[in-house]
C-alpha positions as semicolon CSV with decimal commas, in nm:
position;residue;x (nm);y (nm);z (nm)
1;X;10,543;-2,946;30,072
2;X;10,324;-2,780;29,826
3;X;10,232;-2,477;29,677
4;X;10,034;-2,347;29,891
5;X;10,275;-2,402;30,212
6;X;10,577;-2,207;29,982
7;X;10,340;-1,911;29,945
8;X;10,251;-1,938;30,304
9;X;10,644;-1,905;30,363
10;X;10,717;-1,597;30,099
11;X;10,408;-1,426;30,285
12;X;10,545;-1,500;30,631
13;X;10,876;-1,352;30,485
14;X;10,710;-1,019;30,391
15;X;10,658;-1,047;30,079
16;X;10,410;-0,863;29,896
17;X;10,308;-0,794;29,485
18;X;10,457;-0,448;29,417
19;X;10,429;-0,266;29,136
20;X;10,401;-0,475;28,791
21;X;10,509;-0,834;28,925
22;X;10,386;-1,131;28,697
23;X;10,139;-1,284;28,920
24;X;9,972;-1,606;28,943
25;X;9,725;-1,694;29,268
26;X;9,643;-1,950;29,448
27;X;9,249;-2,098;29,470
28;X;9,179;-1,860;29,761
29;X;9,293;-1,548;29,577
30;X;9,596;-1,507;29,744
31;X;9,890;-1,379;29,504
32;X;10,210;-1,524;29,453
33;X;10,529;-1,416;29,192
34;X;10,544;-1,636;28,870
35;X;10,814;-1,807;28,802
36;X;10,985;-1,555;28,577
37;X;10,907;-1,246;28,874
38;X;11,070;-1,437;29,091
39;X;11,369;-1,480;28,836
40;X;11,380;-1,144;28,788
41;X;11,362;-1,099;29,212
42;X;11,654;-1,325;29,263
43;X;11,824;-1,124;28,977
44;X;11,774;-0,809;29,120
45;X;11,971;-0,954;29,437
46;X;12,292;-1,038;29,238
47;X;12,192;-1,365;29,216
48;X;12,095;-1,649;28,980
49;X;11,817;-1,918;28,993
50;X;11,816;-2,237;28,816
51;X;11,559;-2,475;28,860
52;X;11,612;-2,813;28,700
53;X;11,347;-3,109;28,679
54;X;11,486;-3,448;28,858
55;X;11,376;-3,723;28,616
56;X;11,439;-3,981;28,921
57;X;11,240;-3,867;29,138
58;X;11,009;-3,616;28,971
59;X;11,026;-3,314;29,163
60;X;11,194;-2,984;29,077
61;X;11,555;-2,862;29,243
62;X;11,577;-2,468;29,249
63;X;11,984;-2,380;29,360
64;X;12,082;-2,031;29,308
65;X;12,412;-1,872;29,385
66;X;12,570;-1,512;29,302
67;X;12,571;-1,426;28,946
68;X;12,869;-1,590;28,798
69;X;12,951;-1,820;29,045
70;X;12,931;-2,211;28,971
71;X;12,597;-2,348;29,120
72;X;12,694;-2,629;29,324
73;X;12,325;-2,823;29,495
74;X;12,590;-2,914;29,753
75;X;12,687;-2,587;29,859
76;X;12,598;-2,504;30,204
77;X;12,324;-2,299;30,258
78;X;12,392;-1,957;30,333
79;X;12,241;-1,602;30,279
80;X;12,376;-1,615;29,926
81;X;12,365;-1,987;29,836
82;X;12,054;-2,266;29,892
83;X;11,891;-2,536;29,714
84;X;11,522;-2,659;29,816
85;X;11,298;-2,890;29,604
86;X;10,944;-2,877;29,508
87;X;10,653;-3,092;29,339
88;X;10,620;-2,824;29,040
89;X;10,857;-2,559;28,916
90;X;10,639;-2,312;29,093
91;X;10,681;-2,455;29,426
92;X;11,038;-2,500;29,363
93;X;11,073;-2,117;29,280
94;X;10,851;-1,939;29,508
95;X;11,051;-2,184;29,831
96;X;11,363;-2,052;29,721
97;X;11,258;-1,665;29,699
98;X;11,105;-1,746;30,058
99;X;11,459;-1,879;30,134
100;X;11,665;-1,637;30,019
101;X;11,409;-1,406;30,228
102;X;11,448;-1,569;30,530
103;X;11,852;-1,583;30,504
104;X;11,868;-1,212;30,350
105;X;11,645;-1,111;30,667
106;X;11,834;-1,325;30,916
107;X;12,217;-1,154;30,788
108;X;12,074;-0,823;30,813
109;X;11,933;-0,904;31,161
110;X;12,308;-1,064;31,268
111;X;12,513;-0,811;31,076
């Protein structure tokens, strides 16, 4: 994965820069949340992000869970709880808002 294919994903999941988002772009112009906007999305949700660097194998892990609750990587996924990696902390950040997105989207649609 890269860059590129995570904002591929958040656009796919109908995302789109509203009002003052921190925004960084890609080569072709197209704009993607920073790291802290998408922070401050996941926030907004009830939920927390962390992203932590893996030494080992240098990539990034983001997990996020519902604010206050223990983030556990080995959680199952669900519309509250994920993990994905990525190459940068970007990556890592903009995949899980795309994630969260995509499992929001997909309770709401089963609800």
């Amino acid at each position: 994965m890269n860059l590129t294919y995570a904002v591929d994903r958040l656009l796919e999941e109908g995302w789109f820069p509203e009002g003052d988002v921190d925004l960084e772009h890609l080569p072709d112009g197209r704009a993607f949340p920073s790291i802290l906007a998408v922070q401050r999305e996941f926030s907004r949700a009830g939920m927390e992000l962390s992203i932590k660097h893996n030494l080992i194998f240098n990539c990034y892990r983001a997990t996020w869970a519902p604010a206050g609750e223990p983030m556990d990587p080995a959680h199952d996924a669900d519309e509250r709880h994920g993990t994905v990696v990525g190459a940068c902390q970007r990556e890592a950040a903009v995949y899980a808002l795309a994630q969260l997105r995509a499992a929001t989207e997909t309770h709401l649609v089963n609800a």
